[in-house]
mmJSON file of the N, C-alpha and C atoms, coordinates in Angstrom:
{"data_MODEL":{"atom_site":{
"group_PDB":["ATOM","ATOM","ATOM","ATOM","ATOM","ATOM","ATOM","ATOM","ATOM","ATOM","ATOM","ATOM","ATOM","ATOM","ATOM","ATOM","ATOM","ATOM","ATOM","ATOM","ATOM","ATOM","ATOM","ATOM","ATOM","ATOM","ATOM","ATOM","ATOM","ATOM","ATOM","ATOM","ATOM","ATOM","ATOM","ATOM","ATOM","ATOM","ATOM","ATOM","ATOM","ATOM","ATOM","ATOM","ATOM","ATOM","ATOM","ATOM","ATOM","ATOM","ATOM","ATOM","ATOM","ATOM","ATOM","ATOM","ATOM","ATOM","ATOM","ATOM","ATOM","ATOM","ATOM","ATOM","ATOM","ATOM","ATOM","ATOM","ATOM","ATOM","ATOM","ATOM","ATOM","ATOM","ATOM","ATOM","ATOM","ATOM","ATOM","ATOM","ATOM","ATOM","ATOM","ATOM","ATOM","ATOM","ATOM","ATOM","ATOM","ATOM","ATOM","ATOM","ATOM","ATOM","ATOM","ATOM","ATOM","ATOM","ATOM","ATOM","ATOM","ATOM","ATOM","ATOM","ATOM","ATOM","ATOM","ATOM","ATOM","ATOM","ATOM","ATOM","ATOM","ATOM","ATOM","ATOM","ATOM","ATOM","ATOM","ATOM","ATOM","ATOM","ATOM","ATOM","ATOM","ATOM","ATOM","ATOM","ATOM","ATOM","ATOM","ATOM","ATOM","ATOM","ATOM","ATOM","ATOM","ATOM","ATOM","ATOM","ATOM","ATOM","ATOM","ATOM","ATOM","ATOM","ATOM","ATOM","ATOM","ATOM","ATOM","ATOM","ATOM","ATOM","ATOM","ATOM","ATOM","ATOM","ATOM","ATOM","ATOM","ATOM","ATOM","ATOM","ATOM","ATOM","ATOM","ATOM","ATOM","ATOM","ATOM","ATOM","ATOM","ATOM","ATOM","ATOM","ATOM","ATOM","ATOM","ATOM","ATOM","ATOM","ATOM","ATOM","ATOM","ATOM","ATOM","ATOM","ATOM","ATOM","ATOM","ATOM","ATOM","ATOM","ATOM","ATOM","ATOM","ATOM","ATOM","ATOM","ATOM"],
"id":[1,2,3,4,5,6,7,8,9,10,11,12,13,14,15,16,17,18,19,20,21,22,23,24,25,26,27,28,29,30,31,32,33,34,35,36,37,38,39,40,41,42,43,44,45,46,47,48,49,50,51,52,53,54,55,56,57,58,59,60,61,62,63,64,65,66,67,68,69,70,71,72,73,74,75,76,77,78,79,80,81,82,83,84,85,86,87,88,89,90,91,92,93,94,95,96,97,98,99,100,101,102,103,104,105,106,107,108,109,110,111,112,113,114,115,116,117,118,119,120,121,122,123,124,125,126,127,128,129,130,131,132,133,134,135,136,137,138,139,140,141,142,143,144,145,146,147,148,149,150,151,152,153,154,155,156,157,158,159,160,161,162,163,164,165,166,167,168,169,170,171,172,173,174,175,176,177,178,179,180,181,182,183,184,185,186,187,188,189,190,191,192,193,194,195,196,197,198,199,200,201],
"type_symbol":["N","C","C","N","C","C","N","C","C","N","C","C","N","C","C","N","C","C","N","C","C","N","C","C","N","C","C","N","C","C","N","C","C","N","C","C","N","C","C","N","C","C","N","C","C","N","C","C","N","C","C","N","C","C","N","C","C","N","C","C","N","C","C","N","C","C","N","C","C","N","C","C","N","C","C","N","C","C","N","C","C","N","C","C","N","C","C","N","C","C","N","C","C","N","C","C","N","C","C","N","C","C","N","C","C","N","C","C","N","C","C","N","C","C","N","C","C","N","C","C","N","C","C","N","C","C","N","C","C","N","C","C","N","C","C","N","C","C","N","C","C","N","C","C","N","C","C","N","C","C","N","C","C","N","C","C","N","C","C","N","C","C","N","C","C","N","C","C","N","C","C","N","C","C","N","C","C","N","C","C","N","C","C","N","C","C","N","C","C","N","C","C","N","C","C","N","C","C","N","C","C"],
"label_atom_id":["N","CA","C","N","CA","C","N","CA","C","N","CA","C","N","CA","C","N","CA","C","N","CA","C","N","CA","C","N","CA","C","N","CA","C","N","CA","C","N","CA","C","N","CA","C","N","CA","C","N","CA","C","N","CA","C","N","CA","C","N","CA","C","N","CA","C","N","CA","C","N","CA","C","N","CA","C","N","CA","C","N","CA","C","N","CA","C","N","CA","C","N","CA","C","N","CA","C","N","CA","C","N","CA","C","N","CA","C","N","CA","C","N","CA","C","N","CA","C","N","CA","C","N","CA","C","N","CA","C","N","CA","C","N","CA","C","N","CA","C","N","CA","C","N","CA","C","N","CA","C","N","CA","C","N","CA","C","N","CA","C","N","CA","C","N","CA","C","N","CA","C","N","CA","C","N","CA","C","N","CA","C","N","CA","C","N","CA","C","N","CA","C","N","CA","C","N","CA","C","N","CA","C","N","CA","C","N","CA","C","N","CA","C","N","CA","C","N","CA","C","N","CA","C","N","CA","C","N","CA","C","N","CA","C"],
"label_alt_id":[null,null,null,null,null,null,null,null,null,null,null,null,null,null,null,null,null,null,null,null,null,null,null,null,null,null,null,null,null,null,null,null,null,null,null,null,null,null,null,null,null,null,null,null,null,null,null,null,null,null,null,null,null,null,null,null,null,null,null,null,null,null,null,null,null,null,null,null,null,null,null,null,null,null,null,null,null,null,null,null,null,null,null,null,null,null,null,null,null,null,null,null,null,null,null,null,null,null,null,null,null,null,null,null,null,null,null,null,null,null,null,null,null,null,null,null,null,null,null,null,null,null,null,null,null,null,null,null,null,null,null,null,null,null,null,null,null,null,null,null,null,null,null,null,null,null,null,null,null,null,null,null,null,null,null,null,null,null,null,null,null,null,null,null,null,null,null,null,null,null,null,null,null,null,null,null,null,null,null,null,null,null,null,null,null,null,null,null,null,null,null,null,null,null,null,null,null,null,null,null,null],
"label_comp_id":["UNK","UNK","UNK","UNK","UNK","UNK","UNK","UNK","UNK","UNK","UNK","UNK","UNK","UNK","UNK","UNK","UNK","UNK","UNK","UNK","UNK","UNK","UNK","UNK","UNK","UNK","UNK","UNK","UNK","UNK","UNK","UNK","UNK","UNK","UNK","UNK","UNK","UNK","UNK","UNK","UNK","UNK","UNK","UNK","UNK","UNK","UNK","UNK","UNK","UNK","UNK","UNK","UNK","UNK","UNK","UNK","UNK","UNK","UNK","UNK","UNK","UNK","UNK","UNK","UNK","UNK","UNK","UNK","UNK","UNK","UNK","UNK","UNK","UNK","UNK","UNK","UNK","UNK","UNK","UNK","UNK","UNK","UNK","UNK","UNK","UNK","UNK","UNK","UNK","UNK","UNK","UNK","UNK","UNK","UNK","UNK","UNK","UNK","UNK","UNK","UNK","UNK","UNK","UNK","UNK","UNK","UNK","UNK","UNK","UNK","UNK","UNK","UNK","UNK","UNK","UNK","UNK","UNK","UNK","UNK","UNK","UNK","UNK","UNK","UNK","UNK","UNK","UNK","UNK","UNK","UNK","UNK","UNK","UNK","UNK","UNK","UNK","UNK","UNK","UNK","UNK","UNK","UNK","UNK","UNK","UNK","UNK","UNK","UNK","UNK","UNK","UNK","UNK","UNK","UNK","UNK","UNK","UNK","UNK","UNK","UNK","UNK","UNK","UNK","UNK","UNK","UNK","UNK","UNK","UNK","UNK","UNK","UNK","UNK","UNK","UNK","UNK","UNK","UNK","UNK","UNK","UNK","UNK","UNK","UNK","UNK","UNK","UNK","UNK","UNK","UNK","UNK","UNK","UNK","UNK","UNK","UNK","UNK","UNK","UNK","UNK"],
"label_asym_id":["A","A","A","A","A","A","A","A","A","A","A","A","A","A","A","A","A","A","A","A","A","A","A","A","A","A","A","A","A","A","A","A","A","A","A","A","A","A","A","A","A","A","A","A","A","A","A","A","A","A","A","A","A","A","A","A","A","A","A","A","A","A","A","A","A","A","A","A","A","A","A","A","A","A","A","A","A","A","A","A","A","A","A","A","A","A","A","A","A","A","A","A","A","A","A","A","A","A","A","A","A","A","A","A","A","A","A","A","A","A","A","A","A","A","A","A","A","A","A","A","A","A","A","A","A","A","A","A","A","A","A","A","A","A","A","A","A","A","A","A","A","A","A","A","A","A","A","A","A","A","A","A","A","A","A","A","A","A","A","A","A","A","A","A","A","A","A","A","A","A","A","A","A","A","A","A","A","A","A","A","A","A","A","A","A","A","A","A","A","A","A","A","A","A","A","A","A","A","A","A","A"],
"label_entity_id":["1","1","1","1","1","1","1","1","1","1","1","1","1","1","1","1","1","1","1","1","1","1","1","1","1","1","1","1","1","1","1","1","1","1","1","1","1","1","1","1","1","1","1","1","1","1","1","1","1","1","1","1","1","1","1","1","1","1","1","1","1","1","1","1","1","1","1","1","1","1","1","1","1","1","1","1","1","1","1","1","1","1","1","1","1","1","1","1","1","1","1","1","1","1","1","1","1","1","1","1","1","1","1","1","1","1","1","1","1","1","1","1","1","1","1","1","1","1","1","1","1","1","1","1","1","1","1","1","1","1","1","1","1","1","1","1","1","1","1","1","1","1","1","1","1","1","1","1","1","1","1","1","1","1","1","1","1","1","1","1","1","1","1","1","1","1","1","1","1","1","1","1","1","1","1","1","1","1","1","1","1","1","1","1","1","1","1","1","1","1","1","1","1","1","1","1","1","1","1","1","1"],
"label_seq_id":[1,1,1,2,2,2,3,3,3,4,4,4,5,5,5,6,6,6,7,7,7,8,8,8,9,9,9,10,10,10,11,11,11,12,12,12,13,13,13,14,14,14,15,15,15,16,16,16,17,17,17,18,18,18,19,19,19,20,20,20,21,21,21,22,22,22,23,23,23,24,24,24,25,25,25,26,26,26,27,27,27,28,28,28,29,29,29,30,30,30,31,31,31,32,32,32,33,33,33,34,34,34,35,35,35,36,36,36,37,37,37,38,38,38,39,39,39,40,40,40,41,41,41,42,42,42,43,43,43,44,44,44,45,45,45,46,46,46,47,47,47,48,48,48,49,49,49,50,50,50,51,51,51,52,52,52,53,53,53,54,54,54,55,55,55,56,56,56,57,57,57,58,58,58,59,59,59,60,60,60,61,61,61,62,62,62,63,63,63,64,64,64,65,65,65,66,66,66,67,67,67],
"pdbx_PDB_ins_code":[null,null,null,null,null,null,null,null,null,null,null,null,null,null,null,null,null,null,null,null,null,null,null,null,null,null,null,null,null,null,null,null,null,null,null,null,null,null,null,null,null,null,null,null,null,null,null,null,null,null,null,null,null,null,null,null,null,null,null,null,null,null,null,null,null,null,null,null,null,null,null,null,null,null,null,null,null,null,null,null,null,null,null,null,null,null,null,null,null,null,null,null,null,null,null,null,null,null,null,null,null,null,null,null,null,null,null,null,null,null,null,null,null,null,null,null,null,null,null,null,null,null,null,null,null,null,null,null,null,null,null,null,null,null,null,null,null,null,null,null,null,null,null,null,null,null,null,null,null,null,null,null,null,null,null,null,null,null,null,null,null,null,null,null,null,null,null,null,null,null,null,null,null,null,null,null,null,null,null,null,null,null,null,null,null,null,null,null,null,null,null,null,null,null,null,null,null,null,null,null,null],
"Cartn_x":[24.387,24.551,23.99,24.772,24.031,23.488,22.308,21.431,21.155,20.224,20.176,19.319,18.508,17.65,18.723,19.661,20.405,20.876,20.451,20.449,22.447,22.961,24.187,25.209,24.507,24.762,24.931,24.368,24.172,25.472,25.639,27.149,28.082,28.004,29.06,29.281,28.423,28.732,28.442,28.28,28.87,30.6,31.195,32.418,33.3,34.471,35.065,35.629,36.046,37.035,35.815,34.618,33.385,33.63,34.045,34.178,35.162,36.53,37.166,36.923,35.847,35.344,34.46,33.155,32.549,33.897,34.806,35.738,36.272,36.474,36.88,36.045,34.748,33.708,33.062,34.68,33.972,32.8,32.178,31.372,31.646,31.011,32.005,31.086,29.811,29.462,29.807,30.635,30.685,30.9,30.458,30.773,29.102,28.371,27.188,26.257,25.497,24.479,22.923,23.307,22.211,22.229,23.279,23.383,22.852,22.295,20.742,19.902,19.553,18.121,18.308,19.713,20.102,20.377,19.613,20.307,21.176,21.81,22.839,22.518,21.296,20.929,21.223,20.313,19.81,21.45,22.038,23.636,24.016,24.035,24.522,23.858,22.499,22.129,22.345,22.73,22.575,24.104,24.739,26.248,26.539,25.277,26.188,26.383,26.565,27.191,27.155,27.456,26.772,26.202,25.333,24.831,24.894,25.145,26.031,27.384,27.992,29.287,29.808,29.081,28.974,28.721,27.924,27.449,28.287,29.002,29.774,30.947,31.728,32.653,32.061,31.0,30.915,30.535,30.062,29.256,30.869,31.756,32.81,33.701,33.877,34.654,33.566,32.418,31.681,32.359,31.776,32.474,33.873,34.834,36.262,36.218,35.709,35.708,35.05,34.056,33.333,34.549,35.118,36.285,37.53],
"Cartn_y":[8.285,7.96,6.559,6.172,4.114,4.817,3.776,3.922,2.072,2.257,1.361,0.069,0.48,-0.046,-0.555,-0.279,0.086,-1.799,-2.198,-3.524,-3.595,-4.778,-4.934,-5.175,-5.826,-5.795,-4.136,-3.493,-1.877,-1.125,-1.526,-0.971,-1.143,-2.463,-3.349,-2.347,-1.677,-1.243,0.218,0.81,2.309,2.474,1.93,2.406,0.824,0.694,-0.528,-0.941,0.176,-0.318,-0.551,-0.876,-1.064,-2.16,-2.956,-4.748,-4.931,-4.059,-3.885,-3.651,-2.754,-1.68,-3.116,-3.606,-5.036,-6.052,-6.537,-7.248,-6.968,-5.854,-5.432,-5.673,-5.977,-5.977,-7.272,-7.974,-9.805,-9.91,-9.159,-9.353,-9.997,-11.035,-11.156,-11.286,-9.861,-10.087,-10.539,-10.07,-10.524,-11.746,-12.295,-13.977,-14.752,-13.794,-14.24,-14.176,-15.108,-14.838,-14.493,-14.166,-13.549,-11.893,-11.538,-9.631,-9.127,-9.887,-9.212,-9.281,-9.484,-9.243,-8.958,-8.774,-8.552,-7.251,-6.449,-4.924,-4.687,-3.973,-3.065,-3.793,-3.3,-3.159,-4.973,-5.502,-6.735,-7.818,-6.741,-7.908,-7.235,-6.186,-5.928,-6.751,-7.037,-7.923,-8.853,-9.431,-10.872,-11.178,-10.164,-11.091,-10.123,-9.176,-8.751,-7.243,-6.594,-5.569,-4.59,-3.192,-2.118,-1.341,-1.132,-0.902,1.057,1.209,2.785,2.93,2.037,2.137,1.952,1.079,0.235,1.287,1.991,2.993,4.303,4.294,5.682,5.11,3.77,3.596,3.875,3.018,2.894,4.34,5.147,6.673,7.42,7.34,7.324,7.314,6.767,6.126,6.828,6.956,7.835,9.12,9.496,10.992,11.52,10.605,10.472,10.374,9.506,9.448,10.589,11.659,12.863,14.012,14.318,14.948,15.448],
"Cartn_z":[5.323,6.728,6.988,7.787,7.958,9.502,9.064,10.89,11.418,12.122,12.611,11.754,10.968,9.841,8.552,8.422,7.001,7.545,6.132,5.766,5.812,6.273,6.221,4.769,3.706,2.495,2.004,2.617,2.358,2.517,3.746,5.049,4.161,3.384,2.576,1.251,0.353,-0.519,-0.406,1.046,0.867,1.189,2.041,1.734,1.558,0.882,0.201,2.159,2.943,4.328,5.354,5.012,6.259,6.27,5.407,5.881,6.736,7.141,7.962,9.613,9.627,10.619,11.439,10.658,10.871,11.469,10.946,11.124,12.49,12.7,14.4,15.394,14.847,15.662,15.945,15.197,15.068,13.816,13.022,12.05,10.539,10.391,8.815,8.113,7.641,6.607,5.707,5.375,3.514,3.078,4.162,3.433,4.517,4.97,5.702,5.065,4.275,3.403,4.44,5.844,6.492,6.219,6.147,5.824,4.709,3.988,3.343,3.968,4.667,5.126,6.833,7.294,8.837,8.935,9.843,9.636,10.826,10.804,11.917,12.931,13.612,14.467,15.051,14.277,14.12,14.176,13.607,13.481,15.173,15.783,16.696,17.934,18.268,18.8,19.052,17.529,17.657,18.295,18.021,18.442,19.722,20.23,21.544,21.537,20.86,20.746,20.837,20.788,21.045,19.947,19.405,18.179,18.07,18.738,18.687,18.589,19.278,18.674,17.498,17.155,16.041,14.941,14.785,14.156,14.132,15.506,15.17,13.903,14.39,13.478,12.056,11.492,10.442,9.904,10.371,9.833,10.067,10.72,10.755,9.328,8.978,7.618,6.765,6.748,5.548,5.49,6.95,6.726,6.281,6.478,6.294,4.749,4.352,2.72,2.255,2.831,2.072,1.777,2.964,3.07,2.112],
"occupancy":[1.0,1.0,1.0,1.0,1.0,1.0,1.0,1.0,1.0,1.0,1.0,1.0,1.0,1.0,1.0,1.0,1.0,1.0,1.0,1.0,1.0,1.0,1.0,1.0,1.0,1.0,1.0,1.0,1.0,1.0,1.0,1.0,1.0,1.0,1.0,1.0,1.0,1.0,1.0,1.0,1.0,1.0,1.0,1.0,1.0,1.0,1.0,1.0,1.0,1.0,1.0,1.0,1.0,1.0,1.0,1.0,1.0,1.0,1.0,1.0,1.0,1.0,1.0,1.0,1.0,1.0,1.0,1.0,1.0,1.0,1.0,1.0,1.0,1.0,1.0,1.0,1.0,1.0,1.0,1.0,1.0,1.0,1.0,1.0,1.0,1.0,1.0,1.0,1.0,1.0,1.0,1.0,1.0,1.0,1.0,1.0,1.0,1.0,1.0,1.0,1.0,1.0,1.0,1.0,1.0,1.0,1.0,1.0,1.0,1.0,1.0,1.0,1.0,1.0,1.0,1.0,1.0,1.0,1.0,1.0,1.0,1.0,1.0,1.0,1.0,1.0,1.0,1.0,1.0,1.0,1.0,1.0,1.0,1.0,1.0,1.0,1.0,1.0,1.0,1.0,1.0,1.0,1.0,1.0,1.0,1.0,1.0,1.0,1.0,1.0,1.0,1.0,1.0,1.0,1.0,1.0,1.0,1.0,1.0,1.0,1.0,1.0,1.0,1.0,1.0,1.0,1.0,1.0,1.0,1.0,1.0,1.0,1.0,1.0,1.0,1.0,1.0,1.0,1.0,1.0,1.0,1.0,1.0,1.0,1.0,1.0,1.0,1.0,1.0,1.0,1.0,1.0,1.0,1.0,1.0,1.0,1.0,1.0,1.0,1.0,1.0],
"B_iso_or_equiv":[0.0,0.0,0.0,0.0,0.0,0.0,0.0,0.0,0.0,0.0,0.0,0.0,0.0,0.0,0.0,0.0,0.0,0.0,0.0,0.0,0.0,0.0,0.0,0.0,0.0,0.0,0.0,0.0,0.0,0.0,0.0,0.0,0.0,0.0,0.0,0.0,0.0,0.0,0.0,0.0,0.0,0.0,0.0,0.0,0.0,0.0,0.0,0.0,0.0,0.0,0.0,0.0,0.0,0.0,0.0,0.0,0.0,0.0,0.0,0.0,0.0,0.0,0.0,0.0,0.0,0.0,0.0,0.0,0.0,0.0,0.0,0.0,0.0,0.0,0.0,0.0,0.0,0.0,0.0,0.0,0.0,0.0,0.0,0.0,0.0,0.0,0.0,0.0,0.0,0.0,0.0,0.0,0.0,0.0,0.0,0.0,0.0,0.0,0.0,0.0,0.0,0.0,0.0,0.0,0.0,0.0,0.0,0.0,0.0,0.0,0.0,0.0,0.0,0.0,0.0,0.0,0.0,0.0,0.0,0.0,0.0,0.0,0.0,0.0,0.0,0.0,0.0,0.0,0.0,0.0,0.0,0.0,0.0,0.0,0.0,0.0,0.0,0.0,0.0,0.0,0.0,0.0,0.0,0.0,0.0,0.0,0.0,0.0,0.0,0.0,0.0,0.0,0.0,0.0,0.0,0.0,0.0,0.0,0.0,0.0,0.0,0.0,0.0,0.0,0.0,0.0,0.0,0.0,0.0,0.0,0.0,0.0,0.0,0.0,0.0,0.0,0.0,0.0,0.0,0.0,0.0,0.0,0.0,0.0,0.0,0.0,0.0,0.0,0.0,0.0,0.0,0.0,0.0,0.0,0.0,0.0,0.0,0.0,0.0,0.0,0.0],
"pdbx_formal_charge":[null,null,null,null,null,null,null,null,null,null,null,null,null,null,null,null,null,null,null,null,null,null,null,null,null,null,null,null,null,null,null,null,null,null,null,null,null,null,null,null,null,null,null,null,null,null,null,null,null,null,null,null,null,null,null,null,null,null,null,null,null,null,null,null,null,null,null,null,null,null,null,null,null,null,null,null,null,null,null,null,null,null,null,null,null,null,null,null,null,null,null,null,null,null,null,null,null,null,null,null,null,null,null,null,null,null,null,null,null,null,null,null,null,null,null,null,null,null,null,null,null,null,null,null,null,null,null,null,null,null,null,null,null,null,null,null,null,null,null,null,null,null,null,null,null,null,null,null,null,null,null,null,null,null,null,null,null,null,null,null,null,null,null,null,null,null,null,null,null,null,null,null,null,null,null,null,null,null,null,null,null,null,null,null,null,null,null,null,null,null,null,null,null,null,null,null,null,null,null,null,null],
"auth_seq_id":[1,1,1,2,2,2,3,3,3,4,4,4,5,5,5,6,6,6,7,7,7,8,8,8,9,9,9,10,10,10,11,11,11,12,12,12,13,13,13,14,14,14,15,15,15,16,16,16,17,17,17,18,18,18,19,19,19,20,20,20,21,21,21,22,22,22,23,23,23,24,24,24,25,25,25,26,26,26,27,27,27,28,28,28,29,29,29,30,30,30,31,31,31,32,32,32,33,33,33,34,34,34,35,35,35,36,36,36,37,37,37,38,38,38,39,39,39,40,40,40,41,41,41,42,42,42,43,43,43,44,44,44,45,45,45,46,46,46,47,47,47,48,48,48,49,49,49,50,50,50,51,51,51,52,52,52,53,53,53,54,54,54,55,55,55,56,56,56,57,57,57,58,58,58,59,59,59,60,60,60,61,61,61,62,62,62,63,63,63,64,64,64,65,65,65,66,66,66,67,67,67],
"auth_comp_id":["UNK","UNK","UNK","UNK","UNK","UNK","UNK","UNK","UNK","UNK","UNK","UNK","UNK","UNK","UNK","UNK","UNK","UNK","UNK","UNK","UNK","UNK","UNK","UNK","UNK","UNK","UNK","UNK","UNK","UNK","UNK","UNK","UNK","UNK","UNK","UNK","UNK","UNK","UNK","UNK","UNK","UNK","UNK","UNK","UNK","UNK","UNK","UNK","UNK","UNK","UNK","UNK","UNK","UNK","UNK","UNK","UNK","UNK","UNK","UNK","UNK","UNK","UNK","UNK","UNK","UNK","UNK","UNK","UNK","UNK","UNK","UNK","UNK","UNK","UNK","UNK","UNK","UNK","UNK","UNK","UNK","UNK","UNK","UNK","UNK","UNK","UNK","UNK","UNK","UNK","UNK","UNK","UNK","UNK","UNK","UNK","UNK","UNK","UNK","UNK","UNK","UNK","UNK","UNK","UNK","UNK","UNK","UNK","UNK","UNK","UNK","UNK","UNK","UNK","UNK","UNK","UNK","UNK","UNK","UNK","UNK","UNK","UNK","UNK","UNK","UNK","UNK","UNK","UNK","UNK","UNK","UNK","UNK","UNK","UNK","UNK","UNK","UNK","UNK","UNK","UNK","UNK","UNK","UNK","UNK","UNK","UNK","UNK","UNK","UNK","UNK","UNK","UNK","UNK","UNK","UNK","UNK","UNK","UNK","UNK","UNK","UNK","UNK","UNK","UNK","UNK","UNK","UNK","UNK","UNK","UNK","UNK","UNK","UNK","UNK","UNK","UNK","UNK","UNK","UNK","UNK","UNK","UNK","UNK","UNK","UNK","UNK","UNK","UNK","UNK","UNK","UNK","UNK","UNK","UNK","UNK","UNK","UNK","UNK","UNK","UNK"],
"auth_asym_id":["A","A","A","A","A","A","A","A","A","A","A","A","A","A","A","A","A","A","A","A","A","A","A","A","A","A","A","A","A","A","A","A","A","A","A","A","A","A","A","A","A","A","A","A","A","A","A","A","A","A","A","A","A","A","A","A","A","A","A","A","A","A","A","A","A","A","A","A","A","A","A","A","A","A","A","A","A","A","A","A","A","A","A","A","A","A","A","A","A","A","A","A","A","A","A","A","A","A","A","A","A","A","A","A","A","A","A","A","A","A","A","A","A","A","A","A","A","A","A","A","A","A","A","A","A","A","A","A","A","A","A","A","A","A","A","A","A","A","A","A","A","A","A","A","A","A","A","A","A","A","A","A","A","A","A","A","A","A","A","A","A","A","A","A","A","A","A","A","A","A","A","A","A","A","A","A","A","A","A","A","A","A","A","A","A","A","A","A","A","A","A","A","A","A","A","A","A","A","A","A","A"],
"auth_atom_id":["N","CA","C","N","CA","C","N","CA","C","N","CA","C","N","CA","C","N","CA","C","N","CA","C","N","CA","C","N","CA","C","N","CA","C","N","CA","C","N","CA","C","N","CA","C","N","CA","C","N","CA","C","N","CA","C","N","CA","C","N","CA","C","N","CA","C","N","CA","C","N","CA","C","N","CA","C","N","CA","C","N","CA","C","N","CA","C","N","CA","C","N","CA","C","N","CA","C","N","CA","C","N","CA","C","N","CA","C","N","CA","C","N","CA","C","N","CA","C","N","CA","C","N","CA","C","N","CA","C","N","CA","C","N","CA","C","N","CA","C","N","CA","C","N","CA","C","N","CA","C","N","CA","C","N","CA","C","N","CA","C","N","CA","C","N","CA","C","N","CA","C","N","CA","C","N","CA","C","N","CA","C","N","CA","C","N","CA","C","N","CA","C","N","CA","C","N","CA","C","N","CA","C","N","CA","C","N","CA","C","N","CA","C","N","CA","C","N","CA","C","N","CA","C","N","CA","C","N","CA","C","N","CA","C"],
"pdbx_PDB_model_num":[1,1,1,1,1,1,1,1,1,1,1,1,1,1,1,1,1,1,1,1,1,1,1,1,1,1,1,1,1,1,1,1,1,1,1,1,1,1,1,1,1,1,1,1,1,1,1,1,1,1,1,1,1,1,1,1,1,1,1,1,1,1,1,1,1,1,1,1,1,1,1,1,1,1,1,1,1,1,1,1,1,1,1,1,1,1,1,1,1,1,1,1,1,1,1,1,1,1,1,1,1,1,1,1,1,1,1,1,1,1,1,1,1,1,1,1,1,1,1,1,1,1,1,1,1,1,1,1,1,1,1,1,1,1,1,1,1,1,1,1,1,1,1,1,1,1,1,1,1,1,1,1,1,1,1,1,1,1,1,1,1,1,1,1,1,1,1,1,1,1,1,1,1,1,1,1,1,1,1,1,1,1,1,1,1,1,1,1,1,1,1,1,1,1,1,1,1,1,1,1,1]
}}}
């Protein structure tokens, strides 16, 4: 489960389509050498955002992939 602590490099290598999910959300880790050390939370702040929503998507796509 990603929470609000879960480092963004993290988000990145639990499911391969979270760089997608980020991408909708205007986020482009994977090319931000701040998302090691920026968490969820911390990326949702900084650009605005709602850091629950944010979280349903991504815990979202986990659960979809357990399935």
């Amino acid at each position: 489960m990603i929470e609000k602590n879960t480092k963004m490099t993290e988000v990145l290598q639990m499911h391969p389509n979270s760089v997608h999910v980020l991408a909708e959300f205007g986020l482009c880790c994977s090319t931000c050498s701040g998302a090691r050390h920026e968490s969820v939370q911390q990326g949702a702040i900084n650009h605005g955002l709602d850091v629950n929503e944010l979280l349903e998507k991504l815990n979202a796509l986990l659960l979809d992939h357990e399935e």
